[in-house]
N, C-alpha and C positions, 0 to 999 in steps of 0.2 A: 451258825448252826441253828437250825430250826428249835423254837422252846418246844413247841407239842412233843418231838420226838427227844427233848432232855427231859422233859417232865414225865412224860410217859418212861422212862429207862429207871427214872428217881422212885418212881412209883413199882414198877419191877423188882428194883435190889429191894424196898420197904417190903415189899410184901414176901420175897423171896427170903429175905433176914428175917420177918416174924416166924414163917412156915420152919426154918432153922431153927429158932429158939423155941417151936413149940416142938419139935421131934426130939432136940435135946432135953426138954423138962420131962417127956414121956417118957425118953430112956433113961431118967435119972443119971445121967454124965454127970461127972464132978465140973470140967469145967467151965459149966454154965454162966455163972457169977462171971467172970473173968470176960469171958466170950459176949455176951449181951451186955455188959460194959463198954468193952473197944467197940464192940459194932453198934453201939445204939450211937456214942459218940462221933463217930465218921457217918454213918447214915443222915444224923443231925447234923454233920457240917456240910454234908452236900447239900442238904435242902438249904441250911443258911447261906451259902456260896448262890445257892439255884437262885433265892429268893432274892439276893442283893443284887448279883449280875444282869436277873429279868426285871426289876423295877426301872420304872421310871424314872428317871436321876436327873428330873428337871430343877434348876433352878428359878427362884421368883425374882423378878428384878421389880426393883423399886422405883 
């Protein structure tokens, strides 16, 4: 899979899930707390999944 077009989609759902939690703090929803928890979690674990998968995973030999 091309990274541009994973980083770019990672980048998408981020900004797509901030614009969500801020319509929700405007309309005063109850549950906000609940919702920007699960989703900050899962958003943070695809960047850490993004970021371990796209490294460089060379080893150094001695």
């Amino acid at each position: 899979m091309n990274k541009s077009l994973l980083r770019n989609g990672l980048l998408g759902i981020s900004f797509l899930y901030g614009i969500a939690i801020a319509i929700m703090a405007i309309l005063g929803l109850d549950g906000i707390g609940v919702f920007a928890a699960v989703g900050g979690i899962v958003v943070g674990a695809l960047w850490a999944v993004h970021g371990y998968l796209g490294s460089d995973r060379r080893t150094m030999d001695a």
